[in-house]
CHARMM internal coordinates of N, CA and C (Angstrom, degrees):
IC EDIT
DIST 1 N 1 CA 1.4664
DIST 1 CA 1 C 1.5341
ANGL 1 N 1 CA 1 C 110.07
DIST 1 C 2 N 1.7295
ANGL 1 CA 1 C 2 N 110.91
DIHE 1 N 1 CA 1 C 2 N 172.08
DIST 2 N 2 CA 1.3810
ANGL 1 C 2 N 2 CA 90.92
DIHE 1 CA 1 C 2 N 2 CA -178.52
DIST 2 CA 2 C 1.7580
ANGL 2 N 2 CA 2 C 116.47
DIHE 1 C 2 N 2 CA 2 C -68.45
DIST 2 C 3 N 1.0490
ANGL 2 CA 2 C 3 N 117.17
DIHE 2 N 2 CA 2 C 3 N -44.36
DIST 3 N 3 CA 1.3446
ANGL 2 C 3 N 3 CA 95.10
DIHE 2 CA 2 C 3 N 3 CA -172.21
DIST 3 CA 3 C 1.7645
ANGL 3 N 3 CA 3 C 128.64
DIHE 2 C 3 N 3 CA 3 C -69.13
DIST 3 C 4 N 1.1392
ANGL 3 CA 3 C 4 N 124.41
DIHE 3 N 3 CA 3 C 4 N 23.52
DIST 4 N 4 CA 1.1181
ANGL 3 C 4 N 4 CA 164.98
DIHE 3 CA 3 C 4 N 4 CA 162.42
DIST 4 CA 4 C 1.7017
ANGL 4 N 4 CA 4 C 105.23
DIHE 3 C 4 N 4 CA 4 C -77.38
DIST 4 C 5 N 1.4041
ANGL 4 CA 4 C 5 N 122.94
DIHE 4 N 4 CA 4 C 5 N -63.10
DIST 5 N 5 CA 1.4509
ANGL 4 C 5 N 5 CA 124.58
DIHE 4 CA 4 C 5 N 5 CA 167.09
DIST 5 CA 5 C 1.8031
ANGL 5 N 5 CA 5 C 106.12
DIHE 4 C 5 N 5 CA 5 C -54.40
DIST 5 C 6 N 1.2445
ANGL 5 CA 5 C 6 N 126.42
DIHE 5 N 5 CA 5 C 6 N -42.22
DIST 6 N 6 CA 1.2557
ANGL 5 C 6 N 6 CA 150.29
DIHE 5 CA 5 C 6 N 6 CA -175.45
DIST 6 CA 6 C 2.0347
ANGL 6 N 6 CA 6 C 95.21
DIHE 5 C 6 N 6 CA 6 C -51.92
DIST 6 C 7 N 1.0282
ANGL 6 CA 6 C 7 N 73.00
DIHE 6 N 6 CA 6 C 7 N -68.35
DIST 7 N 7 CA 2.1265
ANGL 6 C 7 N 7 CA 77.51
DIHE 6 CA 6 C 7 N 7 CA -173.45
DIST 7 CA 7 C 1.3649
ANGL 7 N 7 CA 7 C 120.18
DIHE 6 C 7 N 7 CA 7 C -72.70
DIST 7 C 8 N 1.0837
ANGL 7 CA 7 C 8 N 105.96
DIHE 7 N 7 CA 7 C 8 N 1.00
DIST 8 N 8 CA 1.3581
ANGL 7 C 8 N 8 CA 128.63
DIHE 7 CA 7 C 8 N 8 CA 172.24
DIST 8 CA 8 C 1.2836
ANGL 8 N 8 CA 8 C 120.66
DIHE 7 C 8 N 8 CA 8 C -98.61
DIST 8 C 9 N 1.4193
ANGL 8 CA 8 C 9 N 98.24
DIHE 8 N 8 CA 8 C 9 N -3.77
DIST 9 N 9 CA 2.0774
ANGL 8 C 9 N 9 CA 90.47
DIHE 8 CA 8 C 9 N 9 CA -169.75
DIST 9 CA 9 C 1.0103
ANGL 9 N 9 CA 9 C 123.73
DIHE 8 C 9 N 9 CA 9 C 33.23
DIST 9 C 10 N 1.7382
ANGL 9 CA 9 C 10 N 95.74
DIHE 9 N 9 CA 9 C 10 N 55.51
DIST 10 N 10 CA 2.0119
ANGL 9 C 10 N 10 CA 83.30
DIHE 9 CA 9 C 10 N 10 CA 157.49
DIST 10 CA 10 C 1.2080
ANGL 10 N 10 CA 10 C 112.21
DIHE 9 C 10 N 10 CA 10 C -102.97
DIST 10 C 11 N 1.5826
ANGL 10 CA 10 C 11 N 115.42
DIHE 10 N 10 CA 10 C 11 N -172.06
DIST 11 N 11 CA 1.2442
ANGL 10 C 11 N 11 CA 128.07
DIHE 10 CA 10 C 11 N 11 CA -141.58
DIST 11 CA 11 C 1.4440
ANGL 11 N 11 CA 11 C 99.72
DIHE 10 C 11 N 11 CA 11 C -82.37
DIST 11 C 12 N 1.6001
ANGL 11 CA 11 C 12 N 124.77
DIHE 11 N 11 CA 11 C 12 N 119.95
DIST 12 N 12 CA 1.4388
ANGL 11 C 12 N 12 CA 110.67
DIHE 11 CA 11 C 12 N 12 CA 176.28
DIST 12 CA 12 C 1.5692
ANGL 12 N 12 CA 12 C 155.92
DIHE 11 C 12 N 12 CA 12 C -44.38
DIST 12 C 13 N 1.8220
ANGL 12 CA 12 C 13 N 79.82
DIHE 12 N 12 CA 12 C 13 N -32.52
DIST 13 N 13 CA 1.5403
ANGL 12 C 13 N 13 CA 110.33
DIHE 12 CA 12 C 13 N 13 CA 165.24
DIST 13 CA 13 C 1.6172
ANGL 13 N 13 CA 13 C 111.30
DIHE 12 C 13 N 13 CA 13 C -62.38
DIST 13 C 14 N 1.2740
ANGL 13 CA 13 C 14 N 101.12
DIHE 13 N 13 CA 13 C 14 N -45.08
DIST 14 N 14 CA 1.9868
ANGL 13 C 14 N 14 CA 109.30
DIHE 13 CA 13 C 14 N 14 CA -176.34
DIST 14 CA 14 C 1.6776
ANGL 14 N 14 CA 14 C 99.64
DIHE 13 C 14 N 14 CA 14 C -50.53
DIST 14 C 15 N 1.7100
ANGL 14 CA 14 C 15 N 90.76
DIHE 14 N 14 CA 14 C 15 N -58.71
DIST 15 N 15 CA 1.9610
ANGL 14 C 15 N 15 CA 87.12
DIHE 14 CA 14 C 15 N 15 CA -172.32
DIST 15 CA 15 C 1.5511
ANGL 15 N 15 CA 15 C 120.14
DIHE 14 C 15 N 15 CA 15 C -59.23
DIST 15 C 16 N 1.5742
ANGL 15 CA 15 C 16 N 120.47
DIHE 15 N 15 CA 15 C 16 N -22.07
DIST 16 N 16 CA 1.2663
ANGL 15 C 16 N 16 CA 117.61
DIHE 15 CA 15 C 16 N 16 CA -172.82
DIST 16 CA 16 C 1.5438
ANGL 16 N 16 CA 16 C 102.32
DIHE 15 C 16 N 16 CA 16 C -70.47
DIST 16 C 17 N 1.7838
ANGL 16 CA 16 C 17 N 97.65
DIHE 16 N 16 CA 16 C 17 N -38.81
DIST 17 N 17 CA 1.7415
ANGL 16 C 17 N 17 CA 99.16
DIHE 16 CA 16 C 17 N 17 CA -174.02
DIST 17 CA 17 C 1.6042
ANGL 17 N 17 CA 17 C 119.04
DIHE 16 C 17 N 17 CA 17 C -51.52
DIST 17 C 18 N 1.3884
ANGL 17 CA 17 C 18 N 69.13
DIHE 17 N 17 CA 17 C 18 N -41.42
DIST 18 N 18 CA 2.2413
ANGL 17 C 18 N 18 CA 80.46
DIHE 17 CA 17 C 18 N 18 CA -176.09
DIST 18 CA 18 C 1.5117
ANGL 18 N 18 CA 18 C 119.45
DIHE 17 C 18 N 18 CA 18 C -81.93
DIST 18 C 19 N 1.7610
ANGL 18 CA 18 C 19 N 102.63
DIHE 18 N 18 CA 18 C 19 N -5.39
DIST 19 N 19 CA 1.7263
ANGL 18 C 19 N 19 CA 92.65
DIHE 18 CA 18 C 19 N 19 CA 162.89
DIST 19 CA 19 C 1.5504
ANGL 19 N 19 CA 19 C 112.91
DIHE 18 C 19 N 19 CA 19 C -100.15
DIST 19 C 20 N 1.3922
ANGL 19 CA 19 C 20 N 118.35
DIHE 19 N 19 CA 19 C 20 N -9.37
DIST 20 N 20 CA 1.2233
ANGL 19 C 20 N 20 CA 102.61
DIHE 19 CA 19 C 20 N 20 CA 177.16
DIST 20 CA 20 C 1.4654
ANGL 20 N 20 CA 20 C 126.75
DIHE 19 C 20 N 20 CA 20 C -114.86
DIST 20 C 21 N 2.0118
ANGL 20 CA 20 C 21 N 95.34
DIHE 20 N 20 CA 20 C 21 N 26.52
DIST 21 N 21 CA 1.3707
ANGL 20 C 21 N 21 CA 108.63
DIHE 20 CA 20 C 21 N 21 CA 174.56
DIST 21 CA 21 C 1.7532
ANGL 21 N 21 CA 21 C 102.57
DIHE 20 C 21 N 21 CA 21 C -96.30
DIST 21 C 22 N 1.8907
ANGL 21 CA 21 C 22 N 107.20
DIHE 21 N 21 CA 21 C 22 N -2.31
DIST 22 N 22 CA 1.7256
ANGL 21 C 22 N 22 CA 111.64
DIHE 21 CA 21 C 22 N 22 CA -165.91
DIST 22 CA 22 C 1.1537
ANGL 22 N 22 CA 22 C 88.67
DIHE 21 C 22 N 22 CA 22 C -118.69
DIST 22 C 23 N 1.5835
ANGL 22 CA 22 C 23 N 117.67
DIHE 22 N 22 CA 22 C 23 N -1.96
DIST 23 N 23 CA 1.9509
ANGL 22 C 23 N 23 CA 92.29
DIHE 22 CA 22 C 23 N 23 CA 167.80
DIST 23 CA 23 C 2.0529
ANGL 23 N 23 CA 23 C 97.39
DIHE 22 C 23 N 23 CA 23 C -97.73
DIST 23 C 24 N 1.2412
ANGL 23 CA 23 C 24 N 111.45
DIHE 23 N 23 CA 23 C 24 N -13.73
DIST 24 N 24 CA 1.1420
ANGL 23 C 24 N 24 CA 106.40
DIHE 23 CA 23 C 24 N 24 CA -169.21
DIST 24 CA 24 C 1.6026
ANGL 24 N 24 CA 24 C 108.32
DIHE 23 C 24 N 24 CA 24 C -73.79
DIST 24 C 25 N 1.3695
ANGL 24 CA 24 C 25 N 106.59
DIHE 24 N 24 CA 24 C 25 N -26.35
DIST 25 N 25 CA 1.4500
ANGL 24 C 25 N 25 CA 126.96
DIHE 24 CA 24 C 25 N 25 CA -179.75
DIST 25 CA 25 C 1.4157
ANGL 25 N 25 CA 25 C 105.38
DIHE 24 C 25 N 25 CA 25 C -58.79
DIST 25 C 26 N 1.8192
ANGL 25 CA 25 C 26 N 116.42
DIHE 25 N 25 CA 25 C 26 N -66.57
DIST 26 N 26 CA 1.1022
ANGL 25 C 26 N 26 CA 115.84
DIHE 25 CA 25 C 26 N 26 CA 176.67
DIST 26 CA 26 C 1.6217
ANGL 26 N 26 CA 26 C 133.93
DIHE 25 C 26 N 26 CA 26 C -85.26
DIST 26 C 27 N 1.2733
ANGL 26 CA 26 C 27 N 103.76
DIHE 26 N 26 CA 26 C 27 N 17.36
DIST 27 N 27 CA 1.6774
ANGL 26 C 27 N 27 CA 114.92
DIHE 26 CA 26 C 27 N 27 CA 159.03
DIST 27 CA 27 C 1.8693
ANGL 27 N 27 CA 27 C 95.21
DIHE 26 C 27 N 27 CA 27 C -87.50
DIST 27 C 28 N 1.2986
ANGL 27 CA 27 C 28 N 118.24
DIHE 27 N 27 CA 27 C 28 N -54.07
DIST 28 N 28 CA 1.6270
ANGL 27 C 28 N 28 CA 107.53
DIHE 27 CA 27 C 28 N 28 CA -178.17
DIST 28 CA 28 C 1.4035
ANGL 28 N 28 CA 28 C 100.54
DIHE 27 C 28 N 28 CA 28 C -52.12
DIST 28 C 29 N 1.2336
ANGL 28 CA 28 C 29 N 130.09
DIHE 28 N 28 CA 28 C 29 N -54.71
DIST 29 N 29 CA 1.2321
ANGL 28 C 29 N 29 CA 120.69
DIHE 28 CA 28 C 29 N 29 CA -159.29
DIST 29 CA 29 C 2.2172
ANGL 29 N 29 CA 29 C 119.26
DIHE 28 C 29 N 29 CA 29 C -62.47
DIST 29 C 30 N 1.5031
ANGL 29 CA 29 C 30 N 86.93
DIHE 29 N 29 CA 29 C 30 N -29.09
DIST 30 N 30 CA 1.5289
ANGL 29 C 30 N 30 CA 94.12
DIHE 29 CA 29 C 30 N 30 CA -168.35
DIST 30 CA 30 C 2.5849
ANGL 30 N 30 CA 30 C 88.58
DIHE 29 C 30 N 30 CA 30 C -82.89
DIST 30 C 31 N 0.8114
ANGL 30 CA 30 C 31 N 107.99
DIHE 30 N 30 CA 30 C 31 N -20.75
DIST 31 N 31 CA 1.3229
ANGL 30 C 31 N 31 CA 124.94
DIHE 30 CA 30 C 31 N 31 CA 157.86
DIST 31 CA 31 C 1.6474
ANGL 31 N 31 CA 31 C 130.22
DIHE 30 C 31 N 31 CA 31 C -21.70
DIST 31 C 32 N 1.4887
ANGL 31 CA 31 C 32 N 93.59
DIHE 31 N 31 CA 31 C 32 N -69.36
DIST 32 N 32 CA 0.8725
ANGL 31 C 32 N 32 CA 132.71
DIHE 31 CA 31 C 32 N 32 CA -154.87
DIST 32 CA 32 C 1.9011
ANGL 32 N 32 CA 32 C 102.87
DIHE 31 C 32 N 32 CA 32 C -93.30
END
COOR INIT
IC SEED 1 N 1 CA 1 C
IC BUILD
C-alpha cells in the first residue's frame, strides 16, 4: 500500500509517478 512505499524510502518522484499513473487510470475508467 502506499504507506508501505513511505517506510521504504522510496523515491518521491517514483511515488508521485505511480499516483498519477492510478488517477490517470481511473479518470479513463470513469470515461469509459
Amino acid at each position: 500500500q502506499f504507506s508501505d512505499y513511505l517506510r521504504r524510502g522510496a523515491d518521491p518522484k517514483m511515488i508521485s509517478e505511480t499516483f498519477e499513473g492510478i488517477l490517470e487510470r481511473i479518470s479513463t475508467l470513469s470515461n469509459d
